[in-house]
C-alpha positions in Angstrom: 23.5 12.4 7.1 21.7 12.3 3.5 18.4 11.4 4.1 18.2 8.1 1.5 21.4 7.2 4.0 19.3 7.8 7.1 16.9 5.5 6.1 19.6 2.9 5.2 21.0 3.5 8.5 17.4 3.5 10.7 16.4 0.5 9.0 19.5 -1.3 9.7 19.6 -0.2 13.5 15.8 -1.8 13.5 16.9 -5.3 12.3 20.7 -5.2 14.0 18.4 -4.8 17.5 16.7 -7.5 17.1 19.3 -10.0 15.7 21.4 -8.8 19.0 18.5 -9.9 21.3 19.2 -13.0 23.5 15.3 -14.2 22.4 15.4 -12.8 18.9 11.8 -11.3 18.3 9.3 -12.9 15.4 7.8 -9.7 14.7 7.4 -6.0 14.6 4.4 -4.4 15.9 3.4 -1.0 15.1 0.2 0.8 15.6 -0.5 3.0 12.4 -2.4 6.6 12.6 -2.7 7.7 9.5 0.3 10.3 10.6 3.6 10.8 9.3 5.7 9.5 11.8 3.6 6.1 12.5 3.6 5.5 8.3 7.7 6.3 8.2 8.4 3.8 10.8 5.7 1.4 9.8 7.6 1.8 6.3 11.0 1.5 7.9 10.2 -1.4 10.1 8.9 -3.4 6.6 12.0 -2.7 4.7 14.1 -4.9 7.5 12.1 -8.2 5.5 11.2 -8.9 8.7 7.4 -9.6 9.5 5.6 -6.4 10.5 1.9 -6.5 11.5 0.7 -3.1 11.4 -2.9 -2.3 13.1 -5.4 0.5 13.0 -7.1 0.8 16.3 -10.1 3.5 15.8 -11.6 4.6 19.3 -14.2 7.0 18.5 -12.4 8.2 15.5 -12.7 11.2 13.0 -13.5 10.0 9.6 -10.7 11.7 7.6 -8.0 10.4 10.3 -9.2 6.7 10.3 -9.2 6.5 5.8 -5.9 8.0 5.9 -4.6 4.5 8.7 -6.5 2.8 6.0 -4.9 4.1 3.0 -1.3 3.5 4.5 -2.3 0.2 5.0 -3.5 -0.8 2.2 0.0 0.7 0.2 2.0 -0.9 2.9 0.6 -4.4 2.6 0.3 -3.7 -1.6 4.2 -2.8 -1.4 5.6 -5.7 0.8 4.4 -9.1 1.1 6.2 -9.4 4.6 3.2 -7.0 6.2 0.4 -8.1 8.0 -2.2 -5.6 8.9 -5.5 -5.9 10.5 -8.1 -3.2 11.6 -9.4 -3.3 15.5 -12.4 -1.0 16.5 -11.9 -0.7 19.8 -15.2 1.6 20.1 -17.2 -1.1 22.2 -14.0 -1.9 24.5 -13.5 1.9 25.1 -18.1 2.8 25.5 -17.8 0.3 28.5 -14.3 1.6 30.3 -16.1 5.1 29.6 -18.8 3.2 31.5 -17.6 2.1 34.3 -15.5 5.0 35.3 -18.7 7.0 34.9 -17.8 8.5 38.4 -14.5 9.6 37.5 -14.7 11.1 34.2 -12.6 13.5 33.0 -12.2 14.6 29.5 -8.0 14.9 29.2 -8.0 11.3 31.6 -10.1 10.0 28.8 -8.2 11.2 25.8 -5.0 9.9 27.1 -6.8 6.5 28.2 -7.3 5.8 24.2 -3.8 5.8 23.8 -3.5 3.4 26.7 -6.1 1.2 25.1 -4.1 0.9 22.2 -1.0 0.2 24.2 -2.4 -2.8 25.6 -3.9 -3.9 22.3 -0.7 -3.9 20.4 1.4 -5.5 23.6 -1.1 -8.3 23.3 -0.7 -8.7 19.6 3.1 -8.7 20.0 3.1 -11.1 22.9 0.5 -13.7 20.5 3.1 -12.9 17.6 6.6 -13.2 19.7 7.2 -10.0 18.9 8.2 -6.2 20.2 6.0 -3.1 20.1 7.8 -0.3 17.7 7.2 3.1 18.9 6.4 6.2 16.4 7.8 9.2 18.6 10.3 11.6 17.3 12.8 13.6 19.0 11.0 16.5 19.6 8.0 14.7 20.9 9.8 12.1 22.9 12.9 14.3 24.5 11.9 18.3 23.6 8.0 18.4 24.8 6.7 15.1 26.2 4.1 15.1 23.9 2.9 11.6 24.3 0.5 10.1 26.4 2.8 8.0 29.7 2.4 4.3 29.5 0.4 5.5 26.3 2.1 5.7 23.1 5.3 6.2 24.8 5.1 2.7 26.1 7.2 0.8 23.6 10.1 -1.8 23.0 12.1 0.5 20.6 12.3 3.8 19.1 13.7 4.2 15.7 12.4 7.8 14.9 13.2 9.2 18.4 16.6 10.9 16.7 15.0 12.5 14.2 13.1 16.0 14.8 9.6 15.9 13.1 10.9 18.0 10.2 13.6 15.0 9.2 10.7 12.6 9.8 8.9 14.8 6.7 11.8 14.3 4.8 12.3 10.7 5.2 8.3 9.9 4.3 8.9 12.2 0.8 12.1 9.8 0.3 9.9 6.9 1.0 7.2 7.8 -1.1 5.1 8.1 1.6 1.4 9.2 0.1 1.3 12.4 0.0 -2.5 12.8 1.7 -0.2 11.8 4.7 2.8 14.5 4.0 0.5 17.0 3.9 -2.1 16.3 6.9 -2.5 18.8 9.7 -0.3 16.5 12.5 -2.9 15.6 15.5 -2.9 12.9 18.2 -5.9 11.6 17.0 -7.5 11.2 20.8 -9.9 14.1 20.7 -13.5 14.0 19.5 -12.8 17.8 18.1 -10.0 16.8 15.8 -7.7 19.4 17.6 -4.3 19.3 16.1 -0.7 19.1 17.7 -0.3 22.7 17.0 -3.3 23.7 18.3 -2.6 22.2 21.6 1.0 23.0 21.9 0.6 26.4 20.2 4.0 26.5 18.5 4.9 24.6 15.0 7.0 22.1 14.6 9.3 24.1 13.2 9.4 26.3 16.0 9.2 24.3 18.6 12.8 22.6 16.8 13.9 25.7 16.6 13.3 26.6 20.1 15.1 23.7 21.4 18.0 24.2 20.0 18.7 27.6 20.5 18.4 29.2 24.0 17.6 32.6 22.3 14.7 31.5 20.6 11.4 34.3 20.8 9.9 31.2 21.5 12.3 29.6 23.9 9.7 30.4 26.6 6.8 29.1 25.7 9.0 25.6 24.8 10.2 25.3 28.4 6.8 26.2 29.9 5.9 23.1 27.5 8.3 21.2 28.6 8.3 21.5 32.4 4.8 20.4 32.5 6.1 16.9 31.0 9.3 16.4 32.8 8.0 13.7 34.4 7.2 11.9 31.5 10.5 12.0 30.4 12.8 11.3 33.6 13.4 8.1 35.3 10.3 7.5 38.1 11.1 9.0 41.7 12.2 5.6 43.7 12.1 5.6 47.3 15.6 4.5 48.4 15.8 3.2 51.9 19.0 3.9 53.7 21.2 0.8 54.9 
């Protein structure tokens, strides 16, 4: 599919799901990173004319990451009049969890528990908004790796980017007009104090971790499933205990 189509098509799935819900939703919630894929569904989710409140939630956040959140926000709201936005520093709320799980502190527990912060902040703003929590994850992210933080940023409502590998994502933000300062950033999680991007964690690209994942030949095929198997279990259903009749 052409990629001004795909966007068409993404943003009509968006607004079809919600006028097929038996409680139709009031709003679209989205947390917004300053990345590429949060600013192409943030984008996507406006188009629909429905309202979108789009936050920034800095937790102890690099500079450069947290102006580029702003910068999308500030073109998102100067582009459609049905956006809401609204910056939350969650610095204080995040010192005193820090705080009191002083005895338990581990530095990748912590990272992932910034994610989980903002979970519960934009669940809370949907449920004071009646409205549904619109996830960011792409295909490779969400079904290839597991890169996400569980009950993190994978805990959403719905997932309109979850199709797309991250190098369609690219393409839809250029066809969006997405700012380029975006386009061009180093991808990163955002939940390290270092500023450690996705590839230097994952230690493939992008573009070969797609290409990995579709072909079982890949030089890099290893390394993918190595990535992978360590975040199965983010991806399948949770182990249930059933009791025999």
């Amino acid at each position: 599919m052409k990629v001004d189509k795909k966007i068409v098509f993404i943003k009509d799935w968006i607004l079809n799901y919600v006028n097929s819900m038996p409680v139709k939703a009031q709003s679209l919630v989205i947390g917004i990173s300053g990345g590429i894929d949060s600013s192409v569904t943030s984008t996507l989710c406006a188009m629909t004319g429905l309202k979108t409140i789009v936050l920034t939630m800095p937790i102890k956040q690099i500079k450069e990451q947290n102006d580029l959140s702003l910068l999308h926000k500030k073109w998102l709201s100067d582009k459609f009049n049905n956006v809401e936005s609204y910056s939350l520093k969650l610095d204080n709320v995040f010192k005193n969890f820090e705080n009191t799980l002083s005895d338990f502190k581990n530095e990748h527990g912590m990272a992932n528990s910034r994610a989980r912060l903002r979970m519960t902040t934009l669940y809370q703003v949907a449920t004071a908004n009646k409205g549904i929590v619109v996830g960011t994850g792409n295909k490779v992210e969400d079904f290839g790796v597991g890169f996400y933080t569980k009950y993190g940023d994978g805990g959403v409502d719905i997932s309109p980017l979850a199709d797309c590998n991250k190098t369609e994502v690219w393409e839809l933000g250029k066809e969006l007009n997405i700012l380029n300062e975006i386009i061009e950033a180093p991808p990163t999680d955002g939940l390290w104090d270092d500023g450690r991007t996705d590839e230097g964690q994952l230690g493939l690209s992008y573009k070969e971790l797609e290409e990995a994942m579709d072909n079982e030949k890949s030089i890099n095929r290893d390394k993918y499933i190595k990535i992978r198997n360590a975040n199965l279990h983010k991806m399948n259903p949770i182990p249930v205990c059933k009791i025999p009749k």
